[in-house]
N, C-alpha and C positions, 0 to 999 in steps of 0.2 A: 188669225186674230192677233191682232198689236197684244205684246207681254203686258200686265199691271204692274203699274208704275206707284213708287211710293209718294212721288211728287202731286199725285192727283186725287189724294184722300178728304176732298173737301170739293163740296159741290152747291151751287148758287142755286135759290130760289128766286127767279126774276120776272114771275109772271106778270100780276098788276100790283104789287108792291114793292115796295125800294130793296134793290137787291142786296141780300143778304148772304154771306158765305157758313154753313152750319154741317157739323159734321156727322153723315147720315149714322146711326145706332144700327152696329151690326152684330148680328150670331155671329159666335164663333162656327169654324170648318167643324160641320158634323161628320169628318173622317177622321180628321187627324186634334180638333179642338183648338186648335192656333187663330190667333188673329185673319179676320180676311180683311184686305184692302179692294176700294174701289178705285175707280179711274175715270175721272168726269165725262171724258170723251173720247171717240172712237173716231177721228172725223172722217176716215174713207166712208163707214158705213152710216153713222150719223147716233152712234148707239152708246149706252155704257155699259161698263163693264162692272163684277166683284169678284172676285177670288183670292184664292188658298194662297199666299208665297210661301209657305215653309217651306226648305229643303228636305226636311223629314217626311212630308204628305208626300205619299204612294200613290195619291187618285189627283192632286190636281184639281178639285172642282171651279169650276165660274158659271156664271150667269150671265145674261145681258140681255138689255132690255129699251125699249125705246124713249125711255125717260128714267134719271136718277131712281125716282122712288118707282118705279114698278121692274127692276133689278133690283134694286133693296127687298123689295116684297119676296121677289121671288129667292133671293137668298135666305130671307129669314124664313120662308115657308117651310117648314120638315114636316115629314109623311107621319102619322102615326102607326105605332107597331103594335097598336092594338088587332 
């Protein structure tokens, strides 16, 4: 998997309206609590990406998923510990 890029933290809605550039609302890393960045595109696989850059995070987490917001989804989704 292509590293996440800072350059790619903003991601187009272009489906049947005039496209707009809007910067997806993400959780913070539920390991380490740092900022995560996305990365619009993955083009070998066709996918995007979100994860953890801090150099302090120990785990590293990302996602990816086959459109912006369903990687978004899946980064914001945390487990309950109820």
């Amino acid at each position: 998997m292509k590293e996440c890029n800072k350059n790619y933290s903003t991601y187009a809605e272009c489906d049947e309206a005039p496209c707009e550039s809007t910067p997806p609302v993400l959780k913070p890393c539920p390991f380490c609590g740092s900022e995560a960045i996305s990365e619009s595109d993955i083009p070998a696989e066709g996918l995007y990406a979100i994860c953890c850059e801090s150099a302090e995070c120990l785990v590293k987490p990302y996602v990816v998923g086959k459109s912006m917001q369903e990687a978004v989804k899946r980064w914001n989704t945390r487990k309950s510990m109820e």
